[in-house]
C-alpha positions as CSV (number, residue, x, y, z in Angstrom):
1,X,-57.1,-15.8,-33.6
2,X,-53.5,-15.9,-34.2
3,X,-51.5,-13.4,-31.7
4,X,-48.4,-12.4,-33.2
5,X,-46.1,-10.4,-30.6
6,X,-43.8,-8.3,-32.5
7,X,-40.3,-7.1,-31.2
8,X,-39.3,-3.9,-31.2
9,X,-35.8,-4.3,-32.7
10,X,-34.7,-1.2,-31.4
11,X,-34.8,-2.3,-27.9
12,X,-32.3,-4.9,-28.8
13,X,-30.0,-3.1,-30.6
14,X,-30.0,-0.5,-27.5
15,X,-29.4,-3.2,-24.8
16,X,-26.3,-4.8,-27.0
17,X,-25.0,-1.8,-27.6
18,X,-25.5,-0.6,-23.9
19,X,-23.2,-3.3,-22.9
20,X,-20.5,-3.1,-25.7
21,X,-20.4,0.7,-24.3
22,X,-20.0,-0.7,-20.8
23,X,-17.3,-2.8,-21.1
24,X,-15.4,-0.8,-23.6
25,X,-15.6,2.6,-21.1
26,X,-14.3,0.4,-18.0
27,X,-10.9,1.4,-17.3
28,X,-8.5,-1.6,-17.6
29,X,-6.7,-2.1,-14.0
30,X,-3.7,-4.0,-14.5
31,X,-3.0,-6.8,-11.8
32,X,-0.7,-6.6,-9.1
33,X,2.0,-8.7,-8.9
34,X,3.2,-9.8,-5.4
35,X,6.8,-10.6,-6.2
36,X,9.3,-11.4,-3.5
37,X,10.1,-7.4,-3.1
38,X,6.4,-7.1,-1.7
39,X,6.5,-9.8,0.5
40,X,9.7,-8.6,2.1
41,X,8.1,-5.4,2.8
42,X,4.8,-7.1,4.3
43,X,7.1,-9.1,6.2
44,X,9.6,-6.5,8.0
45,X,6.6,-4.2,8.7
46,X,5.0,-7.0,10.3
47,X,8.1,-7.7,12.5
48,X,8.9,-4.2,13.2
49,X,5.0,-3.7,14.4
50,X,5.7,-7.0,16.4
51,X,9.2,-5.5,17.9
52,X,7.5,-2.4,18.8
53,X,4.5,-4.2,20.5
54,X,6.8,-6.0,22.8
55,X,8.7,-2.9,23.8
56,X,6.0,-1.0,24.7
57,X,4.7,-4.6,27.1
58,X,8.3,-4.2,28.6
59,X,8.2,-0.6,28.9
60,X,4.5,-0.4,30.6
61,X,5.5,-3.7,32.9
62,X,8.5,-2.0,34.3
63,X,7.5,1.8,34.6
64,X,6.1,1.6,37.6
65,X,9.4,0.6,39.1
66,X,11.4,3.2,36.9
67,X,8.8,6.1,38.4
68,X,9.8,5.0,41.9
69,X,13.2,4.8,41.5
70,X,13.7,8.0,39.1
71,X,10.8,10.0,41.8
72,X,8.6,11.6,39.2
73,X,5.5,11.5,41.1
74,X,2.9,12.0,38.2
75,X,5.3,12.8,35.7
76,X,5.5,9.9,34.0
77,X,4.4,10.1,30.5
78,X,7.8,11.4,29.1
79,X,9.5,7.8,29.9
80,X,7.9,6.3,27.6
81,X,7.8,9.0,25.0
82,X,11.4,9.0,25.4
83,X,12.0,5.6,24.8
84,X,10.6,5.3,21.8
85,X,11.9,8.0,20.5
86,X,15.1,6.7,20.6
87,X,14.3,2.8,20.4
């Protein structure tokens, strides 16, 4: 006995066709070039983050001292508000 396994051509055409739709429906997302502008700006936010990290070590280290000598009991909070609004 022979067995012959037919396929259904249908199938095929569906599952080529299926992926033909796919890849023509994807959107096309251009790539992103990192020139020398974008690595400047990577670069000063990074320093400016850094800057403003060590402020506010110098500013916590030495408000104890600028509470006792200024007298503000529990009011402390603005100090610090205050400096970086103007730093």
């Amino acid at each position: 006995m022979d067995t012959i396994t037919a396929t259904d051509p249908s199938k095929d055409e569906l599952k080529s066709t299926d992926a033909t739709d796919l890849e023509s429906s994807a959107p096309v997302v251009p790539l992103f070039d990192r020139s020398k502008r974008f690595w400047a700006i990577i670069i000063t936010l990074s320093v400016a983050s850094l800057l403003s990290a060590l402020e506010n070590s110098v500013v916590t280290t030495a408000l104890p001292f600028i509470v006792t000598q200024l007298d503000l009991g529990t009011e402390y909070i603005w100090v610090t508000n205050v400096f970086f609004l103007t730093a």
